[in-house]
gemmi code that builds the backbone of each chain (N, CA, C; Angstrom):
import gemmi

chains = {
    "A": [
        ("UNK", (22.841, -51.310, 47.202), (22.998, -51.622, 45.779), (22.587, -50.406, 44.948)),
        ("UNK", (23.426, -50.258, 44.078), (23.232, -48.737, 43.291), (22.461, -49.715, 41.952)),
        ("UNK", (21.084, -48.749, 41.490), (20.365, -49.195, 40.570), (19.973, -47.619, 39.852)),
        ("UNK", (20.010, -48.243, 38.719), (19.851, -46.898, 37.379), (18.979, -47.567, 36.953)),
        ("UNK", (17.743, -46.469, 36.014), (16.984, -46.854, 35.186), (16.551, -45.539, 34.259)),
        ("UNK", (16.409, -46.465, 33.030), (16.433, -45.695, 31.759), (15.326, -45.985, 30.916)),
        ("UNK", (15.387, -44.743, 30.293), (13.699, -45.124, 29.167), (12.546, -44.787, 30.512)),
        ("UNK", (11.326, -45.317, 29.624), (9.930, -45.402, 30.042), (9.964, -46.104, 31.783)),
        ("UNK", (11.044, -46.885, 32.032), (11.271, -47.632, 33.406), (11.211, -46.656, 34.326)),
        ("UNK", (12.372, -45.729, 33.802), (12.665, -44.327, 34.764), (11.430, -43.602, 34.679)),
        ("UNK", (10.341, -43.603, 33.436), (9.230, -42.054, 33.452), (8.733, -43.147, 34.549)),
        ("UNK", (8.469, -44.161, 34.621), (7.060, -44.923, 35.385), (7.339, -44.239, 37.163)),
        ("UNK", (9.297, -45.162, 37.222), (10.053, -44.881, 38.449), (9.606, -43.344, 39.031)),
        ("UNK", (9.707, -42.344, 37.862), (10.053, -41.097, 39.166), (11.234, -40.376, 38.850)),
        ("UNK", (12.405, -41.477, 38.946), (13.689, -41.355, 39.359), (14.866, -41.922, 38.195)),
        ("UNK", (15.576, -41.016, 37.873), (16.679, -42.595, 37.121), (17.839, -43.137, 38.452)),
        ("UNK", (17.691, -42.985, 39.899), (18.699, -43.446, 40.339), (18.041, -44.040, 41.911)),
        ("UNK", (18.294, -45.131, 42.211), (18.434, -45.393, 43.856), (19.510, -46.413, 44.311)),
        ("UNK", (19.703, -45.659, 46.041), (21.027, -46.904, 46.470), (19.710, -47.485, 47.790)),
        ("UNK", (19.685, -48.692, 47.098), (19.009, -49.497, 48.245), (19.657, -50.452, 49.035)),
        ("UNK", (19.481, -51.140, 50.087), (19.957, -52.061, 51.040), (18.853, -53.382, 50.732)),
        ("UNK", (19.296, -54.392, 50.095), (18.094, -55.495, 49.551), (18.149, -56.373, 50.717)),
        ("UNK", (16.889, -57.103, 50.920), (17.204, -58.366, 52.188), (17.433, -59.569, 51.479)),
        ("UNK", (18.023, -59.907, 52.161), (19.381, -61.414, 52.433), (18.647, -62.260, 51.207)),
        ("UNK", (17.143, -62.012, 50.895), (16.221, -63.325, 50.162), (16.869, -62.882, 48.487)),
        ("UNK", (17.042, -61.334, 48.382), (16.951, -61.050, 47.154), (18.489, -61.545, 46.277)),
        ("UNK", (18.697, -62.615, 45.313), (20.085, -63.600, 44.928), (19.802, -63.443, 43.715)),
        ("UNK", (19.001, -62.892, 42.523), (19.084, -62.801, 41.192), (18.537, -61.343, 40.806)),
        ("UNK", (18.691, -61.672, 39.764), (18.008, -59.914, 38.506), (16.549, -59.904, 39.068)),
        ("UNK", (16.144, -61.299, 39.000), (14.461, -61.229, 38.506), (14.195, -60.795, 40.396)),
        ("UNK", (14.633, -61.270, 41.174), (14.267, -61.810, 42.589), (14.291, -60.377, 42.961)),
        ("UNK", (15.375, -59.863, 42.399), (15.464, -58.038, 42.722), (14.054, -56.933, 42.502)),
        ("UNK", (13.738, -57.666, 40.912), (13.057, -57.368, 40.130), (11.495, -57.238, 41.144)),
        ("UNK", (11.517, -58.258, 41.297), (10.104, -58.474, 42.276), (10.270, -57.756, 43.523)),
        ("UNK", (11.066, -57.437, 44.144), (11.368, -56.765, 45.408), (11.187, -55.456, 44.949)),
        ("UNK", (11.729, -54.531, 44.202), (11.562, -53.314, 43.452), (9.940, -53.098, 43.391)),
        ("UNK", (9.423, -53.861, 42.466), (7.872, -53.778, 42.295), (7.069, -53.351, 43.663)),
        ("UNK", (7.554, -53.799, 44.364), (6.634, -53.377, 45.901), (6.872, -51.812, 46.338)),
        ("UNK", (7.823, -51.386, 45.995), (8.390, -50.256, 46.408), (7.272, -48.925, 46.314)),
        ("UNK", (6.513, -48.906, 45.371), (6.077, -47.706, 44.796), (4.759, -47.873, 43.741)),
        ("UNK", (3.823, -47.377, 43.455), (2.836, -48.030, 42.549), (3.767, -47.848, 40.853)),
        ("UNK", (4.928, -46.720, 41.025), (5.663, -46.365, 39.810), (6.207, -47.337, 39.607)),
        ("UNK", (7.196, -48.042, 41.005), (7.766, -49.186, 40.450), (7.035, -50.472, 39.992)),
        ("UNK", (5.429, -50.466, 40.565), (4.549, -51.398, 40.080), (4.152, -51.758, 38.771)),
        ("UNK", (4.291, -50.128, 37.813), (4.010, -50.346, 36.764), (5.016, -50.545, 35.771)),
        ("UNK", (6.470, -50.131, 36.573), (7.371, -49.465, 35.589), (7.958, -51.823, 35.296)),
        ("UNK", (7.768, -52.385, 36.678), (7.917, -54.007, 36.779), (6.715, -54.687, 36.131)),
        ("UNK", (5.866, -54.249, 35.923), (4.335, -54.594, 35.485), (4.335, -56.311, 34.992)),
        ("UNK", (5.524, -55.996, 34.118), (5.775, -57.208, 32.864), (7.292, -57.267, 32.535)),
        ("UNK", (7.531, -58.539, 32.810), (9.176, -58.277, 33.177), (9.700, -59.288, 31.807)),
        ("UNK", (9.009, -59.440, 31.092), (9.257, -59.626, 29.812), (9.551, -58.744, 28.726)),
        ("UNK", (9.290, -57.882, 29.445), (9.464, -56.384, 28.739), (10.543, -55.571, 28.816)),
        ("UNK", (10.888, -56.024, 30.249), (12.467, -54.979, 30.441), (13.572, -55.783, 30.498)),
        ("UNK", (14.977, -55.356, 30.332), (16.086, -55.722, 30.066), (16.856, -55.407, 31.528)),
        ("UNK", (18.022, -56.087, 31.803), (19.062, -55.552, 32.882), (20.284, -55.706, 32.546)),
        ("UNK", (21.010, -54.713, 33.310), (22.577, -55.074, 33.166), (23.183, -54.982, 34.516)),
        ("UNK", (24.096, -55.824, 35.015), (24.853, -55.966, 36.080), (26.094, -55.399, 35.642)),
        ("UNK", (26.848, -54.379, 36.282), (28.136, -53.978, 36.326), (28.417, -53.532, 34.877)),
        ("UNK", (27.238, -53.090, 34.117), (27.257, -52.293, 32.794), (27.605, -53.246, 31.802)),
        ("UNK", (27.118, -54.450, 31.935), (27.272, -55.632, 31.351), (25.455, -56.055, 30.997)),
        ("UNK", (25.063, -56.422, 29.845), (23.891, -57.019, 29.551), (23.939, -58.266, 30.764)),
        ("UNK", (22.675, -59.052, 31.183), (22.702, -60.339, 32.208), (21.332, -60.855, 32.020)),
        ("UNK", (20.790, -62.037, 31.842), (19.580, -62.676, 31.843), (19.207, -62.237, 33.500)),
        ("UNK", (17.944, -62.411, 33.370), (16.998, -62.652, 34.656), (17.472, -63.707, 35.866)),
        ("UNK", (18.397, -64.628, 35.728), (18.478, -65.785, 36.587), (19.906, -65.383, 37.316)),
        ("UNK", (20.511, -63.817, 36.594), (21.937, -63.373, 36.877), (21.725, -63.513, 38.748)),
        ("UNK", (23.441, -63.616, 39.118), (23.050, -63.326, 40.682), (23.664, -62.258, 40.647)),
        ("UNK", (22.947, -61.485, 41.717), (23.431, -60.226, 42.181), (23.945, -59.806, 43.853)),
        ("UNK", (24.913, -58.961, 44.084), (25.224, -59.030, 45.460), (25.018, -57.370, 45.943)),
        ("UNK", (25.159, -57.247, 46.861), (24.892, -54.939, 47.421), (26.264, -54.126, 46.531)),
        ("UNK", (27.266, -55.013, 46.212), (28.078, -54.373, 45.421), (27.650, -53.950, 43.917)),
        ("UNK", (27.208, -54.638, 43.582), (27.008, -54.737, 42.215), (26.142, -53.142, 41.656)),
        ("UNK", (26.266, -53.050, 40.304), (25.493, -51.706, 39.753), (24.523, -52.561, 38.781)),
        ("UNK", (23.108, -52.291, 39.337), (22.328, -53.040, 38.407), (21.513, -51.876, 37.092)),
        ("UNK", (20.929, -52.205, 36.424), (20.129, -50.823, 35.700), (18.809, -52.189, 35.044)),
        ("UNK", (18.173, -51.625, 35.639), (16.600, -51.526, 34.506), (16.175, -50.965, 33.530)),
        ("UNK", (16.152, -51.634, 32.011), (15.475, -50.491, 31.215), (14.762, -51.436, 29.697)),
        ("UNK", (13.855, -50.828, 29.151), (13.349, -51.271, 27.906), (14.599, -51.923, 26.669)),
        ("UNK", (14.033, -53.119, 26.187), (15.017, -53.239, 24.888), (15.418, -51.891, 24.499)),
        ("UNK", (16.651, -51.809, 23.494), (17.350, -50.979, 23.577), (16.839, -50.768, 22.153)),
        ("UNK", (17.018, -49.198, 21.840), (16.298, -48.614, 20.223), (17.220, -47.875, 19.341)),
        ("UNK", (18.870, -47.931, 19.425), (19.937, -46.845, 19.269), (19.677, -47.060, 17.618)),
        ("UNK", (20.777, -46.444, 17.513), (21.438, -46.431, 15.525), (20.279, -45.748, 15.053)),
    ],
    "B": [
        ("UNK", (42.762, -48.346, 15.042), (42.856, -47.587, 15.714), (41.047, -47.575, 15.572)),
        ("UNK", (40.297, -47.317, 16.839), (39.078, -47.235, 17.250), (39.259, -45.814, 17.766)),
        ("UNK", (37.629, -45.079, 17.444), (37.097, -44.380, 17.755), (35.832, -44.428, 17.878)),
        ("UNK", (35.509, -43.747, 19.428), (33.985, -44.366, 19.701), (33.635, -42.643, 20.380)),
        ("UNK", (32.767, -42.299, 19.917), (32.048, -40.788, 20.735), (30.452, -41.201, 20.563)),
        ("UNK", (30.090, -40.437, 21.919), (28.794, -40.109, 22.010), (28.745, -38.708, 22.400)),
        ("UNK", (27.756, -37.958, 21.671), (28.040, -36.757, 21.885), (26.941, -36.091, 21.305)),
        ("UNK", (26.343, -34.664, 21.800), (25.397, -34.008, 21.631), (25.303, -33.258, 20.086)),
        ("UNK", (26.802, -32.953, 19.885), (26.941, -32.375, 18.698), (26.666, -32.899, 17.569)),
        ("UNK", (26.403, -32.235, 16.394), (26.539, -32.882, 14.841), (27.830, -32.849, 14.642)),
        ("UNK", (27.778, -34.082, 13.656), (29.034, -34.413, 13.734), (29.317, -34.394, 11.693)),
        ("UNK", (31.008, -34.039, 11.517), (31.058, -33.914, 10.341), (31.276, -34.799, 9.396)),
        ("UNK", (30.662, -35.459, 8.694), (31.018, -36.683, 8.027), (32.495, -37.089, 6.984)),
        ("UNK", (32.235, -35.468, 6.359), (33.436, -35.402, 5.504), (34.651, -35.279, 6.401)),
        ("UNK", (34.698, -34.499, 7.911), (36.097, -34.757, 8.426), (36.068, -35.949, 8.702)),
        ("UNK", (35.319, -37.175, 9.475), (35.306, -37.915, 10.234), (35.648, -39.083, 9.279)),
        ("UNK", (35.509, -38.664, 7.777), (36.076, -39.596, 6.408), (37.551, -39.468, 6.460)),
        ("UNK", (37.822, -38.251, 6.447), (39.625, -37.895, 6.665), (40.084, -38.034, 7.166)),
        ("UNK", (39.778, -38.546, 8.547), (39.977, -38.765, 9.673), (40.440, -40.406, 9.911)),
        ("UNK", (39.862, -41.155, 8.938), (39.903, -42.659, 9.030), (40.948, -42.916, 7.734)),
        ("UNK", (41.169, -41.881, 6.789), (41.878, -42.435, 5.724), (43.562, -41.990, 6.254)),
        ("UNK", (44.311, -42.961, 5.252), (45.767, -42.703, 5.627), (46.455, -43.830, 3.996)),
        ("UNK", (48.009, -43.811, 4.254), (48.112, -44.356, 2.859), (47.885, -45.547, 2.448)),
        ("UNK", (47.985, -46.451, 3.542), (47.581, -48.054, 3.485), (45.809, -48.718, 3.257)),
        ("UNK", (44.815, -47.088, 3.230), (43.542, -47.108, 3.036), (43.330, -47.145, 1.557)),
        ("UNK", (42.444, -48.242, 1.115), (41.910, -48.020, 0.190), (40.879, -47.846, -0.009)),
        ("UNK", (40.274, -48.785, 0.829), (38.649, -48.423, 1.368), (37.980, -47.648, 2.540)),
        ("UNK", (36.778, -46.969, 2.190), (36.290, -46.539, 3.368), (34.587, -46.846, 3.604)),
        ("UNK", (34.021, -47.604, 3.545), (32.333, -47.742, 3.709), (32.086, -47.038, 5.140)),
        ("UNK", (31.227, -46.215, 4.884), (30.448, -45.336, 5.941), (28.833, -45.586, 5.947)),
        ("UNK", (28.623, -45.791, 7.203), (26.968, -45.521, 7.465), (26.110, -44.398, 8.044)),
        ("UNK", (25.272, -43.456, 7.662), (24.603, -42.516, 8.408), (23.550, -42.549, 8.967)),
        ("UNK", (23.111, -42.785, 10.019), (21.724, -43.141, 10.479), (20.954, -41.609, 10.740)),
        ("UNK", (19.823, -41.400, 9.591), (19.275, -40.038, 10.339), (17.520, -40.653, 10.573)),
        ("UNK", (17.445, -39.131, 11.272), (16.326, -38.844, 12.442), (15.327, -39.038, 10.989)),
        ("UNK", (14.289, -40.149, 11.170), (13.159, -40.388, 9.889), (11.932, -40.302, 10.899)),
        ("UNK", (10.711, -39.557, 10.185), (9.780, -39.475, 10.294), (8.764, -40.231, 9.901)),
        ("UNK", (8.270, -41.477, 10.927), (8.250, -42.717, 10.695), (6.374, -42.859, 11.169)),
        ("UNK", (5.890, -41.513, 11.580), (4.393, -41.352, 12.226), (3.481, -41.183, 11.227)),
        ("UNK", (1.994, -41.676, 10.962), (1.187, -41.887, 10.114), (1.058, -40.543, 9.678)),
        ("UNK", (0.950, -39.214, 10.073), (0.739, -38.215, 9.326), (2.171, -37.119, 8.991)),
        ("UNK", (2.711, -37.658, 9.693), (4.323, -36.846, 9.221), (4.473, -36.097, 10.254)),
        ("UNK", (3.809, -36.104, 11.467), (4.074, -34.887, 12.409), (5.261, -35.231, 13.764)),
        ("UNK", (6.153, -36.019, 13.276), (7.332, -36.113, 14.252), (7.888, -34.305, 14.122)),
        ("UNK", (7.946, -34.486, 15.691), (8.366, -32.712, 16.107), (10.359, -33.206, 16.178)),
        ("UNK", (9.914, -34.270, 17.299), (11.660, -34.702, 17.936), (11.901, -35.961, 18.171)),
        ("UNK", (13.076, -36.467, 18.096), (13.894, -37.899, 18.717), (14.894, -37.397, 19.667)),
        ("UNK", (14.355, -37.988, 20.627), (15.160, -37.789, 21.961), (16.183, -39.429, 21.784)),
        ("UNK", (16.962, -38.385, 21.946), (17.872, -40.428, 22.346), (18.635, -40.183, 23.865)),
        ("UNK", (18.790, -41.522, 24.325), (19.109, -41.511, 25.667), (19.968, -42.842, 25.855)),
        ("UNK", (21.065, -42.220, 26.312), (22.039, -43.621, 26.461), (22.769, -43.748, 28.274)),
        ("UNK", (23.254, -44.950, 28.414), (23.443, -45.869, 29.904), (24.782, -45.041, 29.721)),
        ("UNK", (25.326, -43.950, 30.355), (27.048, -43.588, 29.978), (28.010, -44.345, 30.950)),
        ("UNK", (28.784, -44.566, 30.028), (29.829, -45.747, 30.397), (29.308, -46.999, 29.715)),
        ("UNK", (28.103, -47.661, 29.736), (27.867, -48.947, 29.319), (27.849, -48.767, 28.245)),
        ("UNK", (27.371, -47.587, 27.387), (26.974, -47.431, 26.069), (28.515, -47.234, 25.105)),
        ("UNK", (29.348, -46.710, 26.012), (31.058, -46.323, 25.329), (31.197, -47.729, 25.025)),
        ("UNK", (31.211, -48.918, 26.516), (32.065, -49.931, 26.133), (31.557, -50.291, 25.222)),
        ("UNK", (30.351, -50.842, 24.937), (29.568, -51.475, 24.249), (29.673, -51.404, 22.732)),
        ("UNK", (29.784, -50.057, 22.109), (30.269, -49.647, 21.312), (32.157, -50.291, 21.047)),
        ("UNK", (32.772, -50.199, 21.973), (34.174, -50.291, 21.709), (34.239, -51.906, 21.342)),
        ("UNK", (33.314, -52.850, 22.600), (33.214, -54.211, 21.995), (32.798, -54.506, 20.550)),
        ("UNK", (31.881, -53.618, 19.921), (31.049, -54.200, 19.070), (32.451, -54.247, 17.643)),
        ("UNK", (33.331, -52.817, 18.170), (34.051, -52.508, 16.850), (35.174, -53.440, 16.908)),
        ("UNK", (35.579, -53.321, 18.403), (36.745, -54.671, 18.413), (36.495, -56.146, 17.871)),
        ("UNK", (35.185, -56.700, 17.890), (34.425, -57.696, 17.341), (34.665, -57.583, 15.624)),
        ("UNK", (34.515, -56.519, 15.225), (34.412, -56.284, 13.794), (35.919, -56.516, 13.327)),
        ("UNK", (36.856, -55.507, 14.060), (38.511, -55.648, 13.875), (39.076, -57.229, 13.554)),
        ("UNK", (38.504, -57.868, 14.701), (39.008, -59.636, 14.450), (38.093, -60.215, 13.759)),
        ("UNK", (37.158, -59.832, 12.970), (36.493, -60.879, 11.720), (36.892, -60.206, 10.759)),
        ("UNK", (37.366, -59.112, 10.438), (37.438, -58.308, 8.939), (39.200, -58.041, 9.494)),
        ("UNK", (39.714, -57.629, 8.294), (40.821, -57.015, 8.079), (40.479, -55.198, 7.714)),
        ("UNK", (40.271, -54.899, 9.193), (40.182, -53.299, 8.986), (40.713, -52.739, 9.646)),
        ("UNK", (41.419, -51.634, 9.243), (42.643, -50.373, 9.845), (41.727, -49.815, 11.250)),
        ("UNK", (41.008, -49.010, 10.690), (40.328, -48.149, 11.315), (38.800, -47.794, 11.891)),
        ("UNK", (38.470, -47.733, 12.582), (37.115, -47.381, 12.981), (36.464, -46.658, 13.233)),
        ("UNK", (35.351, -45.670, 13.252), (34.810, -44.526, 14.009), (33.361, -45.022, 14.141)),
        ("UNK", (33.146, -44.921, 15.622), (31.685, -45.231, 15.895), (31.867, -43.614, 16.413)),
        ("UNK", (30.154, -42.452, 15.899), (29.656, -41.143, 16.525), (28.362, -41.677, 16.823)),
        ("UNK", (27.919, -41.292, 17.832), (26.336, -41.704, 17.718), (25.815, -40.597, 19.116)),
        ("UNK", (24.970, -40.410, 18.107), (24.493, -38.478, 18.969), (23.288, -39.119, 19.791)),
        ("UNK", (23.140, -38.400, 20.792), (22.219, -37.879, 22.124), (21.442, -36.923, 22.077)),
        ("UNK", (20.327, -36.501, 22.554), (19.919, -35.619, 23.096), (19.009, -35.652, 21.805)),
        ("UNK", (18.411, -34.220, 21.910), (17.121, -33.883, 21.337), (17.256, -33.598, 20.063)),
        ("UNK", (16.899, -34.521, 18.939), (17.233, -34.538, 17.542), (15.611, -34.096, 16.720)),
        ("UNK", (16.073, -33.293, 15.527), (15.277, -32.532, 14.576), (14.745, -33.962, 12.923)),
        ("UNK", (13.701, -33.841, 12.926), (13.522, -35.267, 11.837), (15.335, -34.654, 10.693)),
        ("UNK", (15.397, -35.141, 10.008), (16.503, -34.925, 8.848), (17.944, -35.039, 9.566)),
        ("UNK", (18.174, -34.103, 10.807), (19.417, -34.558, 11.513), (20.096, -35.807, 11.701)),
        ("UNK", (21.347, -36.204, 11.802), (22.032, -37.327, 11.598), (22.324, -38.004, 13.003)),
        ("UNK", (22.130, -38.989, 13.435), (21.721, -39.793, 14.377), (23.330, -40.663, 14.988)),
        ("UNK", (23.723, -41.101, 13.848), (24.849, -41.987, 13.958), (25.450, -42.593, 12.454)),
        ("UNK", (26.647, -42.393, 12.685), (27.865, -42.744, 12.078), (28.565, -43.760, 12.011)),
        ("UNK", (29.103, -44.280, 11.146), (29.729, -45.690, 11.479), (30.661, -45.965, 10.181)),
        ("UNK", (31.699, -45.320, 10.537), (33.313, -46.007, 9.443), (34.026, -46.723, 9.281)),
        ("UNK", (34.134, -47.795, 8.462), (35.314, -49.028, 8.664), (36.429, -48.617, 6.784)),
        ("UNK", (37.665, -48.158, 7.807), (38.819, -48.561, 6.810), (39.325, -49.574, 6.775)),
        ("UNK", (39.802, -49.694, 5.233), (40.326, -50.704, 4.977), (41.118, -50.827, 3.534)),
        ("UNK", (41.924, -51.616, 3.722), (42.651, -51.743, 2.403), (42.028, -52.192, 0.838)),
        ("UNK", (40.752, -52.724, 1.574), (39.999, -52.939, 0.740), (38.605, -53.135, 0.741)),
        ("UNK", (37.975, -53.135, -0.436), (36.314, -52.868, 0.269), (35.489, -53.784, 0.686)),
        ("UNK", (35.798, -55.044, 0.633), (34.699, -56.177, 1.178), (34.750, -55.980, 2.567)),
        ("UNK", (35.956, -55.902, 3.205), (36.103, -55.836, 4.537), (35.356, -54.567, 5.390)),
        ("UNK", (35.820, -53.438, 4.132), (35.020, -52.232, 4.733), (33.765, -52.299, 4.932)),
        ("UNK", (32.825, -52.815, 3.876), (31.218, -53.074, 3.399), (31.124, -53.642, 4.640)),
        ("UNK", (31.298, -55.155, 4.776), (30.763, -56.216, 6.023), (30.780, -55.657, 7.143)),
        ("UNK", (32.469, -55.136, 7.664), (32.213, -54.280, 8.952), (31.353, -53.449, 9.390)),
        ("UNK", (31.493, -52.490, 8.606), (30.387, -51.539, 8.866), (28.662, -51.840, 9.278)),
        ("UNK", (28.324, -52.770, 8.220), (27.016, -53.575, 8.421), (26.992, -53.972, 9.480)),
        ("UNK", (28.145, -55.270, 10.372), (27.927, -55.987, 11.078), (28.011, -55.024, 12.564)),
        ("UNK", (28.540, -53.734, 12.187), (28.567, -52.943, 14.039), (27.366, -52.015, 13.684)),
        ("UNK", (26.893, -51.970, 12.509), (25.541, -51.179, 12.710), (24.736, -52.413, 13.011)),
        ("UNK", (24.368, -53.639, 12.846), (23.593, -54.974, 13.049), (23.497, -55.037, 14.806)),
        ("UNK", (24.957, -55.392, 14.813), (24.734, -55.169, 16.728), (25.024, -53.700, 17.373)),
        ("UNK", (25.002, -52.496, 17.081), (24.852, -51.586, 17.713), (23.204, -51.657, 17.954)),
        ("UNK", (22.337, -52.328, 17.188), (20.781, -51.944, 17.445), (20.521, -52.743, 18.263)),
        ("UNK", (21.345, -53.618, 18.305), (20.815, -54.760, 19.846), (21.387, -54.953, 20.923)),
        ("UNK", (22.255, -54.270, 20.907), (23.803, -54.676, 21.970), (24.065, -53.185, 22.578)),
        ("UNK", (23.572, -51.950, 21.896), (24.169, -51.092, 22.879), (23.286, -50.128, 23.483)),
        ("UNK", (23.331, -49.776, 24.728), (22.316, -49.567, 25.570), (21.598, -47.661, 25.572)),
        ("UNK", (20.709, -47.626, 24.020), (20.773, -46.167, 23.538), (18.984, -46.547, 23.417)),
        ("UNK", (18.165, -45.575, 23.811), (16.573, -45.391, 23.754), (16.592, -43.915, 22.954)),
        ("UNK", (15.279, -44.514, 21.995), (14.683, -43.684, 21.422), (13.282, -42.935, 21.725)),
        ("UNK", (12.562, -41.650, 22.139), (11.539, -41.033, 22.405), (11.295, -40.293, 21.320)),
        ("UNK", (10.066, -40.730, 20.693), (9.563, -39.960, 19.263), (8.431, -39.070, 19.950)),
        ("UNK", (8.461, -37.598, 19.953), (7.478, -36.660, 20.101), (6.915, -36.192, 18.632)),
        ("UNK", (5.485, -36.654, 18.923), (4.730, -35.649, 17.819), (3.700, -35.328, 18.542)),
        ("UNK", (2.723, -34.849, 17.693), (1.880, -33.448, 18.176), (0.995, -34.449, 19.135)),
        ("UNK", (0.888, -35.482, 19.379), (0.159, -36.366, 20.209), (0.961, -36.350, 21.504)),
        ("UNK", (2.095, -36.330, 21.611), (2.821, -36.443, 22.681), (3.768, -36.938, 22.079)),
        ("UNK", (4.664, -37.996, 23.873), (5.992, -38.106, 23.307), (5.863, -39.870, 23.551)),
        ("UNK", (6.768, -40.391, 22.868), (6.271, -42.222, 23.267), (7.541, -42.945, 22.753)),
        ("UNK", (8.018, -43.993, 23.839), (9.138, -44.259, 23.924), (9.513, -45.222, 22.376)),
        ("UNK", (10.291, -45.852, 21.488), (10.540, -46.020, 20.345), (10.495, -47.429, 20.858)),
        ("UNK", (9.816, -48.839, 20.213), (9.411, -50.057, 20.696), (10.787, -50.812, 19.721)),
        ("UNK", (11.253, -52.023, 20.095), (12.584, -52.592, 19.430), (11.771, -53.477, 18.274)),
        ("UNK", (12.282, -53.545, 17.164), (12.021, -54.192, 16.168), (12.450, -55.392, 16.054)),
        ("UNK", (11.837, -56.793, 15.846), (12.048, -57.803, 15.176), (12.988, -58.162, 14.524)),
        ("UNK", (12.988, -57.174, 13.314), (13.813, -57.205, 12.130), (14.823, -57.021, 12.467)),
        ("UNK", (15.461, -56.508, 13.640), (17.339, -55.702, 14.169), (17.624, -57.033, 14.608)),
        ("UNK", (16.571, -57.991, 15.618), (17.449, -58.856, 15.912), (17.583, -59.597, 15.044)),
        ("UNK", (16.828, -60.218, 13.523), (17.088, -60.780, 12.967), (18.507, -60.730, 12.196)),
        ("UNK", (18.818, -59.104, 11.798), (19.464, -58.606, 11.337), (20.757, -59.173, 11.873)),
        ("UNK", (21.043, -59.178, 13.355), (21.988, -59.690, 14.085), (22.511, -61.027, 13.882)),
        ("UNK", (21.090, -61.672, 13.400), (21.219, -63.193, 13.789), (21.904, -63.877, 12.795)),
        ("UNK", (21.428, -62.872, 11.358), (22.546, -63.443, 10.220), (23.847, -64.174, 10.153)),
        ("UNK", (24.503, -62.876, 10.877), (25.825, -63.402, 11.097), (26.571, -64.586, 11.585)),
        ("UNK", (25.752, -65.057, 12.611), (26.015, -66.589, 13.240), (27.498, -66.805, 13.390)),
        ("UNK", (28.404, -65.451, 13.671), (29.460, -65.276, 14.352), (29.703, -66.189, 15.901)),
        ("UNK", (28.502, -65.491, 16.431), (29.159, -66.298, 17.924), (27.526, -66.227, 18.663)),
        ("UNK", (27.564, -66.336, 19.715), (26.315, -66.883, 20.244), (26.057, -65.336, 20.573)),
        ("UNK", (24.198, -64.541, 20.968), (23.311, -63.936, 20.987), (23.353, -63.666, 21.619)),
        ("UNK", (23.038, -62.822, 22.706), (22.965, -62.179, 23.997), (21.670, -63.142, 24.538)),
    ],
}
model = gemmi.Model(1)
for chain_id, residues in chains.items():
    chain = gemmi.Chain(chain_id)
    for i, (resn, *xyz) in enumerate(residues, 1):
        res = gemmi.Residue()
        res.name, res.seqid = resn, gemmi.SeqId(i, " ")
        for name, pos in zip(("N", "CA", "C"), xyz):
            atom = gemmi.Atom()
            atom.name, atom.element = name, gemmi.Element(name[0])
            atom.pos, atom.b_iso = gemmi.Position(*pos), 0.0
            res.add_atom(atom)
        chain.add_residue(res)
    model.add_chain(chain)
structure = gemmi.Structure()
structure.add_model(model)
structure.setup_entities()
């Protein structure tokens, strides 16, 4: 699964990019969400509070309960601050 | 006819006016969003902006196509700049033609309303303290909510 992250998500991450292989358990945004967090103490903080960050599936905005599959392009990142 | 750029450059307002007019224009309402110095002692150095590319084009193209089918407007130009911005520099752009001006006024409002909530662009304010990511305001989504067009993200 190809995952982007932007903003403060990415300074916490490290990285703005990884292609991971998720196990069979991981079926939503949030479920991802929690699997990520283990990864890294960056991703610990960058998931800290998941009230805080936003996602998009396939460059599409998606609530937390979205399902997701290894195809899909997910991105993590802070409400958005443009204009 | 839509136009949507993101782009590093400054961009020219007076072409990007000429650019939207033609003979069936009577109206043109434009918006300029610039780089404000918004820190308790005035010492913003920079605004970094940072956008999702590709998500941030469509997003933009939805917001104006949204505007096209509630208003009667010709033309569109969404610019909305990237990269490392100076306080006073111009941030983003936003033109709706039209034959006439109510349509122009509303449009314009309503894709600057959901460009602040709907399209996927971060702000980093550096001043002499450091640099710290730009937190989303209250007030944008309210701003959004006015409209009661169609349902919220």
């Amino acid at each position: 699964m190809k995952i982007y992250y932007f903003a403060w998500v990415r300074d916490y991450i490290g990285y703005p990019y990884e292609d991971i292989s998720c196990p069979k358990t991981v079926k939503t945004i949030e479920q991802l969400a929690q699997h990520l967090k283990d990864q890294s103490d960056g991703h610990r903080r960058a998931f800290q509070d998941l009230s805080s960050i936003r996602a998009a599936k396939n460059q599409k905005f998606v609530a937390n309960d979205s399902e997701v599959s290894d195809t899909d392009e997910v991105a993590f990142f802070p409400p958005v601050t443009g204009g | 006819m839509i136009k949507i750029s993101i782009q590093n450059e400054e961009f020219d307002v007076t072409a990007e006016i000429k650019q939207l007019s033609s003979k069936s224009i009577g109206a043109i309402a434009t918006f300029s969003g610039m780089v404000r110095d918004g820190s308790k002692d005035s010492s913003l150095i920079s605004l970094t902006l940072e956008h999702y590319p590709g998500m941030s084009e469509a997003a933009l193209e939805e917001i104006a196509q949204k505007a096209k089918k509630e208003w009667s407007i010709d033309s569109i130009t969404i610019v909305h700049r990237v990269g490392r911005l100076k306080p006073e520099e111009m941030i983003v752009f936003v033109g709706c033609a039209s034959a006439h001006r109510h349509a122009a006024f509303d449009g314009c409002q309503y894709i600057m309303d959901y460009l602040k909530t709907d399209a996927p662009f971060w702000k980093a304010e550096e001043t002499k303290d450091g640099t710290t990511w730009v937190s989303e305001r209250e007030n944008d989504k309210a701003a959004k909510r006015r409209w009661h067009l169609e349902e919220s993200n």
